[in-house]
C-alpha positions as CSV (number, residue, x, y, z in Angstrom):
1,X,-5.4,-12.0,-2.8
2,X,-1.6,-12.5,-2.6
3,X,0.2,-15.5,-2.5
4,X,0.2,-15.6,1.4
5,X,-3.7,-15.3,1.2
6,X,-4.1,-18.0,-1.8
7,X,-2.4,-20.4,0.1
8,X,-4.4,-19.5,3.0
9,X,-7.1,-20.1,0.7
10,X,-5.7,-23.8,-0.5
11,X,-5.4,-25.3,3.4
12,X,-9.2,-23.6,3.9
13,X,-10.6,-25.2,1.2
14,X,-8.9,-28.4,3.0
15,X,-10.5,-27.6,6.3
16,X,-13.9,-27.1,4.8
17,X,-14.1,-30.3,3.0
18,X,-12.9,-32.1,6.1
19,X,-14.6,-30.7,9.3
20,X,-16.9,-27.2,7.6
21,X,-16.8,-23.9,7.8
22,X,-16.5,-22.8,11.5
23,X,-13.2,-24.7,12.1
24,X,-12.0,-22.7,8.8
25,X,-12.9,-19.3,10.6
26,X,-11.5,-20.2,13.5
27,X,-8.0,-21.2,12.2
28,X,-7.9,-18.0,9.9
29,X,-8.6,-15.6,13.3
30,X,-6.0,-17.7,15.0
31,X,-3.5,-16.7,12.4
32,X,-3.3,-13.6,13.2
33,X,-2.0,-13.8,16.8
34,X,1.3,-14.4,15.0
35,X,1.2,-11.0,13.3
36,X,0.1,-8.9,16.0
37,X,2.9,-10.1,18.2
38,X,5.3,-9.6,15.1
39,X,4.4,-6.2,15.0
40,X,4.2,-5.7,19.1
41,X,7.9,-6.8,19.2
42,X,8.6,-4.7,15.7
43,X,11.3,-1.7,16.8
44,X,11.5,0.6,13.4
45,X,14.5,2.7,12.9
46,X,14.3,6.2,13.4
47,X,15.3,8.6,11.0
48,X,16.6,11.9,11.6
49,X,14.6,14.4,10.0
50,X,15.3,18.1,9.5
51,X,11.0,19.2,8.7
52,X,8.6,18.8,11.0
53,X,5.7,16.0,10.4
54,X,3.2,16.7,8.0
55,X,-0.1,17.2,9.4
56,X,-2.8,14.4,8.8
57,X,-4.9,16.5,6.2
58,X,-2.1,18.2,4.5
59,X,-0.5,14.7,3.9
60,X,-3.5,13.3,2.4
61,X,-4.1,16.1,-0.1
62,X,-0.8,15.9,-0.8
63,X,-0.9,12.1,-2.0
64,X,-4.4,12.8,-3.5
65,X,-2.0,15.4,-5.5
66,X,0.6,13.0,-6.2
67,X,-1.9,10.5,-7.7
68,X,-3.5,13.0,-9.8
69,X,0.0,14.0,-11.4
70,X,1.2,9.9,-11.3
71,X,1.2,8.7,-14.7
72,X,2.8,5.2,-14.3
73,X,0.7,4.9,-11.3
74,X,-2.6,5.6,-12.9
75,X,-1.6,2.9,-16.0
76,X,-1.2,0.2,-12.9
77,X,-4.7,1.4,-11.6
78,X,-6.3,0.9,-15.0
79,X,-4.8,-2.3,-15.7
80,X,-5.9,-3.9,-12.0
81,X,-9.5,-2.0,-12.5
82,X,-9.9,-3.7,-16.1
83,X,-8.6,-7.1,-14.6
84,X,-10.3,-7.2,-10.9
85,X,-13.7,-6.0,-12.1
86,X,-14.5,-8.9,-14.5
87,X,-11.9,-11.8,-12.5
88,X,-14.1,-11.4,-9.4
89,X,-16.6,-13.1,-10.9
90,X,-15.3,-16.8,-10.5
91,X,-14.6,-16.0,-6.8
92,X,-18.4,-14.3,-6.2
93,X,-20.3,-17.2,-8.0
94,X,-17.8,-20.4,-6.4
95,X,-20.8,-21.6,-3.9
96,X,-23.0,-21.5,-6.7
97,X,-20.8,-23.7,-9.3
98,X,-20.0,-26.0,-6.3
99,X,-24.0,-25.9,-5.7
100,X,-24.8,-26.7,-9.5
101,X,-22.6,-30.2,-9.7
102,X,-24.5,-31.4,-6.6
103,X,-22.2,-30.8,-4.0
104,X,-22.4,-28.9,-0.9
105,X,-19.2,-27.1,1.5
106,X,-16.8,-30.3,1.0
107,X,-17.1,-29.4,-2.9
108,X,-16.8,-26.1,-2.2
109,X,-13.6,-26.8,-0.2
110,X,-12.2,-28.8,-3.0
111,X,-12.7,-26.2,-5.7
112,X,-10.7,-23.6,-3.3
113,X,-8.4,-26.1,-2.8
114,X,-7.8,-26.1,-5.8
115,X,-7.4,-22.6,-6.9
116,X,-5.4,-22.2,-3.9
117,X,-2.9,-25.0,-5.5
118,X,-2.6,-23.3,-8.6
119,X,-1.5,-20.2,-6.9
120,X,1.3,-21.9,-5.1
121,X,2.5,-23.8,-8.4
122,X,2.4,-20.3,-10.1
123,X,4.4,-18.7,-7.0
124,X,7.4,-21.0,-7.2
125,X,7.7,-20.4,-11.0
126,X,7.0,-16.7,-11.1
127,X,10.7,-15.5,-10.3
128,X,12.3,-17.9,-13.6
129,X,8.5,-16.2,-15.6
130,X,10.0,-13.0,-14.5
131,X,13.2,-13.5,-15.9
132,X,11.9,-13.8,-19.6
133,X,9.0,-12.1,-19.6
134,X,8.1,-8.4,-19.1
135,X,5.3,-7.3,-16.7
136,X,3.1,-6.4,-19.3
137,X,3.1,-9.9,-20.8
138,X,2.7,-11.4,-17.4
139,X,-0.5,-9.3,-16.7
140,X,-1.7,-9.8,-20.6
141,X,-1.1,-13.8,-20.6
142,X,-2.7,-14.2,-16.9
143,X,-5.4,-12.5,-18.1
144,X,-5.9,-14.6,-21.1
145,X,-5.5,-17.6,-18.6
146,X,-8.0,-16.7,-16.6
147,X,-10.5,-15.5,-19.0
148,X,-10.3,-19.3,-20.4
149,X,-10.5,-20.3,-16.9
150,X,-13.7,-19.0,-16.3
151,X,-14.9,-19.9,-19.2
152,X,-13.9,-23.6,-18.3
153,X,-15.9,-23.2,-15.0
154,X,-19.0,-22.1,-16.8
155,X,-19.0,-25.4,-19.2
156,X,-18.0,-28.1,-16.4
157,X,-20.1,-30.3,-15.5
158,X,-18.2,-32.4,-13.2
159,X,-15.9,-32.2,-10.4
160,X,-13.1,-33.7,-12.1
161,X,-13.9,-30.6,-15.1
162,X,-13.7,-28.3,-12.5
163,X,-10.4,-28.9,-10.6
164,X,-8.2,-28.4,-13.6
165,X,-10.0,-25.0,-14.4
166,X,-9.7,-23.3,-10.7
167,X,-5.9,-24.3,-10.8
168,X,-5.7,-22.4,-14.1
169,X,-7.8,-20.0,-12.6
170,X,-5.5,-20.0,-9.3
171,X,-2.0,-19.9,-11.4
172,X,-3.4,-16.7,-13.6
173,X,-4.9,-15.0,-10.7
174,X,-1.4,-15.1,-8.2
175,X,0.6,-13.8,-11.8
176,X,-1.4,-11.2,-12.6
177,X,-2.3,-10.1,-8.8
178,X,1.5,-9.8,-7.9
179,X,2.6,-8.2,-11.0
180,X,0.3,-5.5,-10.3
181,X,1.4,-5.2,-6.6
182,X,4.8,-4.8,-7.8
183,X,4.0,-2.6,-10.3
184,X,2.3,-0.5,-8.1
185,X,5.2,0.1,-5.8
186,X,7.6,0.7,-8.5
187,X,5.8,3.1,-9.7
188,X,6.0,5.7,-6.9
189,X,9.1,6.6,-4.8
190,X,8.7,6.1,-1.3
191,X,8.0,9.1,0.7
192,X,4.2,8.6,-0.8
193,X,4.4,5.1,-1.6
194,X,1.7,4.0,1.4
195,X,-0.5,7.0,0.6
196,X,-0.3,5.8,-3.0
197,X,-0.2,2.0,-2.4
198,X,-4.1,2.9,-0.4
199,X,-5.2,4.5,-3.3
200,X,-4.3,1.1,-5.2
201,X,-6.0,-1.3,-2.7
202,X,-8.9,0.7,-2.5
203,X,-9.4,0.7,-6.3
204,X,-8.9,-2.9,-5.9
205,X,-11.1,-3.3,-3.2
206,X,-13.9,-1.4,-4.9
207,X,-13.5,-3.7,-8.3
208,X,-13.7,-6.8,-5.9
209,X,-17.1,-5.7,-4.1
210,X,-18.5,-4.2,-7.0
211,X,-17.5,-6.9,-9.2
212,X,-19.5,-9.4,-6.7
213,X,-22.5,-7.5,-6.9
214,X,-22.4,-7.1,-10.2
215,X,-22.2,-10.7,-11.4
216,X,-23.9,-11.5,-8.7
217,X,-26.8,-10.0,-10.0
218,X,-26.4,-10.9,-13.6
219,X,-26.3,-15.0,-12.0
220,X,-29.2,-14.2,-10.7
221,X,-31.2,-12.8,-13.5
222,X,-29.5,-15.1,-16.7
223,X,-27.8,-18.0,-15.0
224,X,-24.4,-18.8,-13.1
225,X,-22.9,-19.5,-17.2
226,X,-23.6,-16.6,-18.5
227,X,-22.4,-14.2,-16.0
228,X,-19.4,-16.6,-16.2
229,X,-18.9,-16.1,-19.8
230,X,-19.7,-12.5,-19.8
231,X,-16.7,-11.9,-17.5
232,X,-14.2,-13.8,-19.6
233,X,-15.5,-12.2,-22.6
234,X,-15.1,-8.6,-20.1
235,X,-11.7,-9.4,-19.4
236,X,-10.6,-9.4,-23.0
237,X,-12.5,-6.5,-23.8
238,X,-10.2,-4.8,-20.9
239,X,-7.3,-6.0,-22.0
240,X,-7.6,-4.6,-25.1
241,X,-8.9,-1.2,-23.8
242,X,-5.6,-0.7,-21.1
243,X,-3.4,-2.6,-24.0
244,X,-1.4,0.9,-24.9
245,X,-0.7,1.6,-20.5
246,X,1.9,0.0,-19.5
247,X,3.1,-1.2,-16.9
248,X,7.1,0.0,-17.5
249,X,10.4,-1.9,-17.8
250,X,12.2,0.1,-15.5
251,X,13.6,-1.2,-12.0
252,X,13.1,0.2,-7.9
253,X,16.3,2.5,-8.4
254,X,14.6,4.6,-10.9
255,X,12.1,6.2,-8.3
256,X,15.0,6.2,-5.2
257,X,14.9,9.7,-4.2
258,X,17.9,11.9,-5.8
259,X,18.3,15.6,-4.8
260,X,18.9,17.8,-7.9
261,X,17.4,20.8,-6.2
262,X,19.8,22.9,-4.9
263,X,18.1,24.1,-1.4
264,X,17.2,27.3,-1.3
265,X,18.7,30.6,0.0
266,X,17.2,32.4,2.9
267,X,18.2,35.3,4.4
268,X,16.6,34.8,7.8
269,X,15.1,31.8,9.2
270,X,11.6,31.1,8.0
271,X,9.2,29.4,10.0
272,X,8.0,26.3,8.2
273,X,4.6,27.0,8.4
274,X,4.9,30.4,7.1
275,X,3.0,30.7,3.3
276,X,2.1,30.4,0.6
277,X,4.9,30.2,-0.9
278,X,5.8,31.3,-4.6
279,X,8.6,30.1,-6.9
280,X,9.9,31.9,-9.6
281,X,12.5,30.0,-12.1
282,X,13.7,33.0,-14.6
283,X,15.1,31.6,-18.0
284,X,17.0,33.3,-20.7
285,X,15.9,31.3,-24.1
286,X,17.2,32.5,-27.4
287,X,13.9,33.4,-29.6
288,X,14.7,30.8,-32.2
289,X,14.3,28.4,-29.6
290,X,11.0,29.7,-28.0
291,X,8.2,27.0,-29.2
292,X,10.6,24.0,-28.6
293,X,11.4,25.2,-25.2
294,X,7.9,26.0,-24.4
295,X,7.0,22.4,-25.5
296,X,9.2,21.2,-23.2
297,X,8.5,23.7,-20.4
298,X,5.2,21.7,-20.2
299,X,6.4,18.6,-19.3
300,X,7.4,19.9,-15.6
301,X,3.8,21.2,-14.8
302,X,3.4,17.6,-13.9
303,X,5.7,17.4,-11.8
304,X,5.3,20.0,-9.8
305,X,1.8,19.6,-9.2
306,X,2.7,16.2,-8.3
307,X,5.3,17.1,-5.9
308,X,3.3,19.4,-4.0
309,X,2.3,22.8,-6.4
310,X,-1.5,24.4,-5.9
311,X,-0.2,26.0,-9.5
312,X,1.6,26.5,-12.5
313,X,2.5,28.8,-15.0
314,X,4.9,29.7,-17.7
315,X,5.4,33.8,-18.5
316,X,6.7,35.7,-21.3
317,X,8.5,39.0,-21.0
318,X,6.7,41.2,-23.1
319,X,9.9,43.8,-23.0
320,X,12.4,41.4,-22.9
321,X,12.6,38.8,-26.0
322,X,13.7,35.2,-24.7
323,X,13.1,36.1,-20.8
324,X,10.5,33.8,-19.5
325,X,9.4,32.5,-16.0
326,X,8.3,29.7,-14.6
327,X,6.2,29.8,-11.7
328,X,4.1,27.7,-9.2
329,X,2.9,28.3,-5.4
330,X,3.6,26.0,-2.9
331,X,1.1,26.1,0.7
332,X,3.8,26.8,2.4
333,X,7.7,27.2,3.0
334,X,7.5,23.5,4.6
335,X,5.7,22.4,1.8
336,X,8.5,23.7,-0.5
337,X,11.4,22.3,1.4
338,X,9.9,19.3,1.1
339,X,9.9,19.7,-2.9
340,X,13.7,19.3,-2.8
341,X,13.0,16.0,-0.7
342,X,10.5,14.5,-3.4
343,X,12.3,15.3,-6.5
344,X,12.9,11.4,-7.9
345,X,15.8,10.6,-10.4
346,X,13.9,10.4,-13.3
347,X,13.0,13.9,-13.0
348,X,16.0,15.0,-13.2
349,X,16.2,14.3,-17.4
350,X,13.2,16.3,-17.7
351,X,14.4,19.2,-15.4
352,X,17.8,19.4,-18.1
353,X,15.9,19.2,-21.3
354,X,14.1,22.5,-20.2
355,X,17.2,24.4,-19.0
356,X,19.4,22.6,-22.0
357,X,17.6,25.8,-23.5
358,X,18.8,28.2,-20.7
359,X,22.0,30.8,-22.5
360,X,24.9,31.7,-20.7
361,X,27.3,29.7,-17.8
362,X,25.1,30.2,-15.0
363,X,22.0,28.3,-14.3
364,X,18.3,29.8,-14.1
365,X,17.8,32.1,-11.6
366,X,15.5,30.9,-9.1
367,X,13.5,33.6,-6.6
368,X,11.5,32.7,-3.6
369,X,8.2,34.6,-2.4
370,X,6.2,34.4,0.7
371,X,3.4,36.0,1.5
372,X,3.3,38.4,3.8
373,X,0.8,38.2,6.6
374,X,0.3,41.5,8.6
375,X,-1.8,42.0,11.8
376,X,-4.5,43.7,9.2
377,X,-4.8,40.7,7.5
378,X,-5.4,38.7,10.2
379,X,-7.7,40.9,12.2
380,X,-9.0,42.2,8.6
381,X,-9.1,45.2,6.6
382,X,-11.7,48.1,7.6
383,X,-12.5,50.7,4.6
C-alpha cells in the first residue's frame, strides 16, 4: 500500500469507528470518479517512432526475457518477497487483535487509524531519511521497525498498547514499501519498465494473499500471538537471507536509454518481420590475452538475452589464433533494430571492457544473417 492508499487507510479507519463499514466502502468507490475522469481528460504525447508496435505476445516474452536477464531487478524482487511475505501478517490478523481487546469495528477503525497516521508521519520525513541514508538501510531499518512492531501488537493488551505499535508499524511499512517501489523503477530503463513494474506487483501481490493465508492459518491453529511473533521473527530471518542483494546507489540517469550501437548496414530494405535474425561480432584478440577476454566476453551474454537474444555463443577459430566470434539470434530483424533501442548506458562499460581486447584501429566487425525463407520452406520439402 503506498502512501496515497495508507492515508486512505487513516480517514477509513476514521469512518469505521464513526458510522461502520458500509459508509467506508462507499467513500473509497466514490474516490475513484476523480481518477477515471483524470485519465478520460488525459491527452499523452505521441512519439514518433521509426518500428512498427510490438505484437501483444512478442512483447510479453520479451519482458519475461528481460526479467530473466535483470539482475538489479530480481535483488528488488527478493527483498519485497522476503519483506511482504512475513509484514502481511499484522494487516491479515488486525480484526482479530481488535477482536481480542474487546472491541468490535470502532476498535478496528482506531487501530487503522492509526497505522494509517504513522504512514503519513513517515511520508513527510522520508525525503530529509533519504538524504542520509541509502536504500538499503531504509528497507533494513523499516524492517527491523516493523518486525518490533508486530511483536508489540502480539503482547498488547490494551488499546492505548496498541496505538503506538500500528504507528510504528504504519511508519516502517510506507519506508520500506516506497523504497522498494522506487527501487523497482530504477532498476529497469523505460521501454520495459511497465512490463517489469507487473512482474513486481504481482510478486507483491502474491506475498500479500499468500502471506494472509498463511498466517491466517497458523492464527488459527496456535493463536493470533504466535503467528504474530513468528512473522517478526520471519522478517529477520529474510533480512538476513537478501542482506548481500542490494538495492544499488545509483540514480534514474543510469538506465536512460543511450545508443552505443551503431545501426546496422543493409543493402536492401528488409521487412521488419523478416527472421530470425543472426549476429555475428568477429574479434581479433592477441592469444596472451585469450582467458581474460573470454572472462569478460561472458559478461554480455546477459545482456543480450536481456535485450531481446533466443541465444548466445562465443567461437574460437580453430585456424586462426586470436579470431573469435560472438554470436546470438534475434526473432527477427524488428526484433534486432529494436536491440539498438534498448541498449542502456551502463552497458556501454561492459560492451568496451570486451572490445578494450579487440587489436588494430578499427572496431570489431559486425555481420548480419537472416534466414532465408523460400516457397519450399513454406509449402515444405518433398524427398
Amino acid at each position: 500500500m503506498s502512501a496515497p492508499g495508507c492515508t486512505r487507510s487513516a480517514l477509513a479507519g476514521v469512518v469505521v469507528a464513526a458510522t461502520g463499514p458500509q459508509a467506508a466502502f462507499l467513500l473509497n468507490a466514490l474516490s475513484f470518479a476523480a481518477v477515471i475522469v483524470v485519465l478520460l481528460r488525459w491527452r499523452r504525447e505521441a512519439h514518433a517512432h521509426t518500428l512498427p508496435a510490438e505484437q501483444f505476445l512478442g512483447a510479453i516474452r520479451a519482458g519475461v526475457r528481460y526479467v530473466r536477464q535483470a539482475t538489479a531487478l530480481q535483488h528488488v524482487m527478493a527483498r519485497s518477497a522476503a519483506f511482504f511475505l512475513f509484514a502481511t501478517a499484522p494487516w491479515a490478523l488486525l480484526p482479530l487483535v481488535a477482536r481480542a481487546t474487546g472491541g468490535g469495528a470502532g476498535t478496528y477503525g482506531l487501530l487503522l487509524s492509526g497505522l494509517g497516521a504513522g504512514a503519513v508521519a513517515a511520508a513527510l520525513l522520508l525525503p530529509r531519511i533519504r538524504a542520509r541514508h541509502s536504500r538499503d538501510a531504509l528497507v533494513r531499518g523499516g524492517s527491523v521497525l516493523f518486525a518490533v512492531a508486530g511483536s508489540g501488537v502480539a503482547f498488547a493488551g490494551s488499546l492505548m498498547l496498541l496505538l503506538p505499535a500500528m504507528f510504528a508499524a504504519g511508519a516502517a511499512w510506507l519506508t520500506v514499501l516506497s523504497t522498494l517501489h522506487v527501487s523497482a523503477q530504477l532498476a529497469v530503463p523505460q521501454w520495459v519498465r511497465a512490463r517489469a513494474l507487473s512482474v513486481y506487483l504481482m510478486v507483491f501481490a502474491v506475498c500479500m494473499s499468500g502471506g494472509a493465508i498463511l498466517w491466517g492459518g497458523v492464527a488459527s491453529r496456535w493463536g493470533v500471538s504466535v503467528a504474530l511473533v513468528a512473522a517478526a521473527a520471519g522478517l529477520l530471518a529474510g533480512m538476513w537471507v537478501t542482506w548481500r542483494r542490494s538495492l544499488g546507489t545509483e540514480d534514474a540517469l543510469s538506465r536512460t536509454e543511450a545508443a552505443h550501437w551503431p545501426q546496422p548496414q543493409q543493402h536492401t530494405e528488409i521487412a521488419p518481420e523478416r527472421g530470425p535474425v543472426q549476429v555475428h561480432v568477429e574479434y581479433d584478440i592477441d592469444p596472451a590475452d585469450a582467458l581474460a577476454f573470454t572472462a569478460a566476453a561472458q559478461t554480455l551474454r546477459r545482456i543480450r538475452r536481456r535485450d531481446g537474444a533466443l541465444s548466445w555463443g562465443l567461437f574460437e577459430d580453430a585456424a586462426v589464433p586470436g579470431r573469435y566470434v560472438e554470436t546470438f539470434v534475434v526473432e527477427s530483424w524488428a526484433e534486432h533494430l529494436r536491440q539498438h533501442d534498448r541498449a542502456v548506458a551502463e552497458d556501454a562499460a561492459v560492451v568496451g571492457r570486451v572490445r578494450a581486447f579487440h587489436r588494430g584501429d578499427r572496431p570489431p566487425r559486425v555481420a548480419h544473417w537472416i534466414a532465408v525463407n523460400t516457397a519450399d520452406d513454406v509449402a515444405g520439402d518433398v524427398i
